[in-house]
ROMAR-942462 format. One line per 4 residues: their letters; for each residue x, y, z of C-alpha. Coordinates in nm, 3 decimals, always signed. Each point is the difference from the previous one (the first is absolute). Example, Ala and Ser with C-alpha at 12.3 -4.5 7.8 and 13.67 -1.06 7.14 Angstrom:
BEGIN
as	+1.230 -0.450 +0.780; +0.137 +0.344 -0.066
END
This chain:
BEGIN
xxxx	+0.124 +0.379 +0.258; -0.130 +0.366 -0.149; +0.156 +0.030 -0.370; +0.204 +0.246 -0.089
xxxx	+0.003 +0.221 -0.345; +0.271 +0.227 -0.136; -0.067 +0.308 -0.216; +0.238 +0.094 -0.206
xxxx	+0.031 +0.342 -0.167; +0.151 -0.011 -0.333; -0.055 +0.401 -0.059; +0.375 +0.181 +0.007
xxxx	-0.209 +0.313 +0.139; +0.073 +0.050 +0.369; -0.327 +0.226 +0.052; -0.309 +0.005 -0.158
xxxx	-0.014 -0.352 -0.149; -0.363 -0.136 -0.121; +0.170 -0.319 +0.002; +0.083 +0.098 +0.382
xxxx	-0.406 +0.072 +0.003; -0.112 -0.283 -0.128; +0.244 -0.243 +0.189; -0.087 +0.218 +0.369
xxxx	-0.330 -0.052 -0.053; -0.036 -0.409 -0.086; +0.200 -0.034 +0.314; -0.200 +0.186 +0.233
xxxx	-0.281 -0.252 -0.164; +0.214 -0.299 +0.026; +0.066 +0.116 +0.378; -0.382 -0.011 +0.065
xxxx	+0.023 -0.365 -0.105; +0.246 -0.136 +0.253; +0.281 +0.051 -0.211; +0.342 +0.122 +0.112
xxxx	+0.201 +0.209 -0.259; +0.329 +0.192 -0.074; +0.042 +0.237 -0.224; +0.349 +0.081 -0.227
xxxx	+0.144 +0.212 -0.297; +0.155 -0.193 -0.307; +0.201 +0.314 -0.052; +0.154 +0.046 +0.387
xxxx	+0.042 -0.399 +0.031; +0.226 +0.025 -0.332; +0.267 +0.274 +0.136; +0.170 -0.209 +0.227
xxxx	+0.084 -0.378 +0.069; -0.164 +0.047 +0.319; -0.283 +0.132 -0.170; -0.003 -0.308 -0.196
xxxx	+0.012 -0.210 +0.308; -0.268 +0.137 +0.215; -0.232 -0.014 -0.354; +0.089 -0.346 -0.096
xxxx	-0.076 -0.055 +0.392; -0.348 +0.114 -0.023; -0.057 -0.172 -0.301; +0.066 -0.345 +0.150
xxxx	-0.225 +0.076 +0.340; -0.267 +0.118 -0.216; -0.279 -0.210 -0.075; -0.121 +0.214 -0.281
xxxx	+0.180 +0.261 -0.195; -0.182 +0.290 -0.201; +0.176 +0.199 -0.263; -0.200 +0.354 -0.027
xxxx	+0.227 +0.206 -0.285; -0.034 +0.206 -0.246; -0.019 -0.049 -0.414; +0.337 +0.036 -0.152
xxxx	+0.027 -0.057 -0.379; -0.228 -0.268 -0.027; +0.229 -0.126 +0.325; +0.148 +0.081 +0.389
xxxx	+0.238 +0.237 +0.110; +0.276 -0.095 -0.003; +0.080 -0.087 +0.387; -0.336 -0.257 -0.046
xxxx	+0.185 -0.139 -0.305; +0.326 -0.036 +0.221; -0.132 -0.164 +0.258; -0.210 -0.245 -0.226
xxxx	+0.377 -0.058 -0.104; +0.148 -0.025 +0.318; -0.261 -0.248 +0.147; +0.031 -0.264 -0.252
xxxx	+0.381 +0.012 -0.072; +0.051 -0.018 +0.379; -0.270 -0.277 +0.041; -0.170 +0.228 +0.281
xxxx	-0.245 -0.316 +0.159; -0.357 +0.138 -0.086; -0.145 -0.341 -0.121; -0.406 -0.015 +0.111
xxxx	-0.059 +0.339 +0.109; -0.260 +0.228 -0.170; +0.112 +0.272 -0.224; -0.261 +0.244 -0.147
xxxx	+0.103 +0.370 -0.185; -0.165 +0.301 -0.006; +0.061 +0.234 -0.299; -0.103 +0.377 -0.130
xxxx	+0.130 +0.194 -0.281; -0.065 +0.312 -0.104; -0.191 -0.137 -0.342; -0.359 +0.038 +0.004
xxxx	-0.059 -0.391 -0.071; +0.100 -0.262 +0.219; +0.061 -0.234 -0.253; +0.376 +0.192 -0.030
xxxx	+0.130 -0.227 +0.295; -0.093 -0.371 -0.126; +0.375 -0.019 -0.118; +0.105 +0.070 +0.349
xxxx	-0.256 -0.210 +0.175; +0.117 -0.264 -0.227; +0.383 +0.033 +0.103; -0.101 +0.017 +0.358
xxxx	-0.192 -0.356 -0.020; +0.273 -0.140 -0.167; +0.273 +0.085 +0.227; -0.234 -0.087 +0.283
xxxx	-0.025 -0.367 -0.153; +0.346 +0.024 -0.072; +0.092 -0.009 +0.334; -0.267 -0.231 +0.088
xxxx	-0.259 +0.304 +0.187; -0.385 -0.074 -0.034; -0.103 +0.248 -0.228; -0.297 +0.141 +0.153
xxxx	-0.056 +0.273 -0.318; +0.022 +0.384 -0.055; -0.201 +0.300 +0.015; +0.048 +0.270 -0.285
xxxx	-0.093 +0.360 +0.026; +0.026 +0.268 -0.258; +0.018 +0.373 +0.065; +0.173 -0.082 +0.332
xxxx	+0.131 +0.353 -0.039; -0.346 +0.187 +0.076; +0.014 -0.179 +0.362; +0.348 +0.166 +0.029
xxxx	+0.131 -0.192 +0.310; -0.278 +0.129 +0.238; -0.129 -0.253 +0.261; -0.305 -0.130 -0.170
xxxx	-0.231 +0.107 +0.248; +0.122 +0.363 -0.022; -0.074 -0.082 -0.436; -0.370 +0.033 -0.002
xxxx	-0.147 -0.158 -0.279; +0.287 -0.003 -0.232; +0.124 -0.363 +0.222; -0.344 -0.123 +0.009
xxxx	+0.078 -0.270 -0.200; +0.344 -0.084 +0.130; -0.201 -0.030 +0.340; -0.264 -0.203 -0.097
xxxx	+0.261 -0.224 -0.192; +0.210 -0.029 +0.250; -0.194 -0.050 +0.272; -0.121 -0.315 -0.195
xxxx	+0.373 -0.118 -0.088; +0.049 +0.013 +0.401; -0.290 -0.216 +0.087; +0.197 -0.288 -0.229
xxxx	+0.390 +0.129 +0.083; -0.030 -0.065 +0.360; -0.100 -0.378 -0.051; +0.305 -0.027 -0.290
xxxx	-0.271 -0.038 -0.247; -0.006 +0.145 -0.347; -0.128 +0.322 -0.095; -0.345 -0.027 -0.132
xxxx	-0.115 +0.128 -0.329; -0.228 +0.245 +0.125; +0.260 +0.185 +0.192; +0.247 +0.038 -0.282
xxxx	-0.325 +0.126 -0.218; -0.110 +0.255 +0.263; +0.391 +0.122 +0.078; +0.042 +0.030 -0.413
xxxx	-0.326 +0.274 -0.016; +0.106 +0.294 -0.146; +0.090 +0.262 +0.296; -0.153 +0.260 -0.246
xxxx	-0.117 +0.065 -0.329; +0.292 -0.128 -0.244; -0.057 +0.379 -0.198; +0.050 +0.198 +0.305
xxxx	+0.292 -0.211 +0.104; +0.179 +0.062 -0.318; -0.096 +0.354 -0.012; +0.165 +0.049 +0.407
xxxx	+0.279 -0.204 -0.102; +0.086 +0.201 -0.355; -0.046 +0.375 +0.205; +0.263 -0.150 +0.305
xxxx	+0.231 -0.092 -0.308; -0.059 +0.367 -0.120; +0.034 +0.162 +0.326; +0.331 -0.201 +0.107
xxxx	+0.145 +0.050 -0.409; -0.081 +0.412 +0.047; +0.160 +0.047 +0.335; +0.308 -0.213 -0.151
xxxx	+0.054 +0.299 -0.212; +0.096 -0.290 -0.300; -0.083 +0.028 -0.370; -0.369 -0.084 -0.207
xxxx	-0.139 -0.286 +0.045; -0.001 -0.100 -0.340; +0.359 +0.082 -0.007; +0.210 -0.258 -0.271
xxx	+0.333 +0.105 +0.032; +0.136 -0.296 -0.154; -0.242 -0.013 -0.332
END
């Protein structure tokens, strides 16, 4: 019987998602290894009951379920959070399938996400999912929801990390070390990162038309 896997996309972006990226491309890799898999929004399955319905459906023919999401204040979004939520209070039966999460932020380090990695494992052994581990990628923002093949080097390590998660994912077995160390490489140099990231902030505050940035209007 050929397993199947679910990738779920925790980003609330319709378009131009690197969690989109990342998830796309571990399933054309778990496709190369027999695997069957779906794909679905955490966002679009939480605007309707039947939303809910079809999700929570996929969920229970699924034979492993990856998270790929973004970095939100040390946390999810906020749909990710719901359905977390949803899944236990409505005792959802996932018991004994795999669950593995893949995570980016725009911080340069990856260690920003070990709080979130951390909630993920426990609500997978919460609701009694093996927890097959997470992969943690900083500067997720530099890929900027192109297909990683179209990234050039900038996903080099994402690839070569993934493409070693997938080898262990398609037999429901936990994510090796080296993979999660290869996917956490820097994407670039932390100084040019920060530099990029402080001139976009500039850019975005200018065309706002807003005051200084070292504004205190309260002191």
């Amino acid at each position: 019987m050929t397993a199947k896997a679910l990738v779920l996309i925790g980003s609330p972006r319709a378009s131009k998602s690197t969690s989109h990226a990342l998830g796309a491309y571990l399933e054309e890799r778990l496709a190369e290894k027999g695997m069957e898999f779906d794909e679905a929004y955490a966002k679009k399955a939480l605007a309707s009951e039947a939303g809910w319905a079809e999700l929570a459906g996929k969920m229970k023919a699924a034979d492993l379920i990856v998270l790929s999401t973004p970095l939100y204040v040390d946390s999810f979004p906020a749909p990710v959070m719901a359905i977390y939520e949803r899944t236990w209070k409505e005792g959802v039966p996932l018991r004994g399938k795999g669950f593995a999460v893949i995570m980016n932020s725009g911080f340069p380090e990856a260690f920003h996400m070990n709080t979130g990695l951390k909630i993920a494992e426990h609500f997978a052994r919460k609701v009694g999912m093996d927890w097959l581990g997470g992969l943690a990628m900083g500067s997720g923002a530099a890929i900027d929801g192109q297909p990683l093949g179209q990234a050039g080097a900038r996903s080099r390590h994402a690839v070569k990390g993934l493409d070693m998660a997938a080898d262990f994912l398609a037999g429901l077995k936990p994510i090796p070390a080296e993979a999660k160390a290869e996917f956490a490489k820097p994407v670039m140099p932390r100084g040019f990162m920060v530099w990029a990231s402080n001139r976009t902030f500039r850019r975005a505050h200018k065309k706002a038309g807003k005051g200084g940035l070292r504004d205190r209007p309260y002191q």
